[in-house]
C-alpha positions, 0 to 999 in steps of 0.5 A: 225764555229760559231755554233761549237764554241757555242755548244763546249762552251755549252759542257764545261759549261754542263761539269763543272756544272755536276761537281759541283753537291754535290755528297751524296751516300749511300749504296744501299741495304735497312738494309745493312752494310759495313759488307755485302760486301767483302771490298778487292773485288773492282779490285780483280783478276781473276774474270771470264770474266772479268778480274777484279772485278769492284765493290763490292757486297753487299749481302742480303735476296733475294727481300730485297729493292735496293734504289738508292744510290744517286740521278740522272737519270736513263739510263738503265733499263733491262737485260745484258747477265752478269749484269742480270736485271739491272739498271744504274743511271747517278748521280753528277759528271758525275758519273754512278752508276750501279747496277746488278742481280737484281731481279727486277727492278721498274724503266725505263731510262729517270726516275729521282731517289732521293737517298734512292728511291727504285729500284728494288730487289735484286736477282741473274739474270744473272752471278749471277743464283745459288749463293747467292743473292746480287747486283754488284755495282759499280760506272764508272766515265765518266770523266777520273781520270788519277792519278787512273792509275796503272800498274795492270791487266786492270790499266788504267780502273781504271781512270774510276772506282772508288772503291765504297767501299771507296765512302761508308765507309767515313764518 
């Protein structure tokens, strides 16, 4: 019993000191602007199989550079049926960033990225073969935010996902 109390104790510091990291983002395609991305696109529907769009794509010349969009560590680099080449970065706030149809990737899971490192390459793997290269981004938060719920298609996902739209045009 004395063991499990330490270790919930050692979760909620873990926890909480996650949540005090600043969080910097930017947007993570190299030379774009909020002018590359459709802004009434986060949660639009239908969007094929999944319902709703939970994220934005920022659009581009197909290999243009995708940095990371804020620091962290990555836990996932490879290829989803969906996400094509893909790459997912866990940054403050216990915040997981994802990135997908990339081109390519230059990163592995267990690395550390600073913000504005570079990626991988923008492209159109997976859902995305054929159309215009951009990156799906989009930003999944592990701790539920329950205010963000809504009664809208998939509402209650949103007290995860937050519109990376609004992360990146304040200012």
């Amino acid at each position: 019993m004395k063991v499990l109390k330490w270790i919930l104790i050692g979760a909620v510091a873990l926890l909480i000191i996650g949540l005090l990291f600043p969080e910097k983002i930017m947007i993570p395609v190299q030379g774009a602007t909020a002018k590359d991305w459709n802004h009434n696109t986060f949660w639009y529907e239908p969007w094929g199989k999944s319902g709703v769009h939970k994220g934005i794509d920022i659009f581009g010349t197909k290999n243009t550079p995708v940095v990371a969009s804020t620091s962290g560590v990555v836990i996932f680099a490879g290829e989803l049926s969906r996400g094509g080449k893909a790459v997912a970065v866990l940054g403050p706030k216990w915040r997981v960033h994802y990135f997908a149809h990339l081109n390519e990737y230059s990163v592995s899971a267990g690395d550390t990225v600073s913000i504005n490192s570079q990626i991988g390459l923008l492209g159109d793997t997976g859902n995305a073969a054929g159309k215009q290269p951009h990156v799906h981004y989009s930003i999944l938060s592990l701790v539920p935010m329950p205010w963000l719920f809504t009664t809208q298609n998939q509402g209650w996902k949103k007290m995860f996902f937050l519109s990376p739209h609004k992360k990146l045009t304040i200012k």
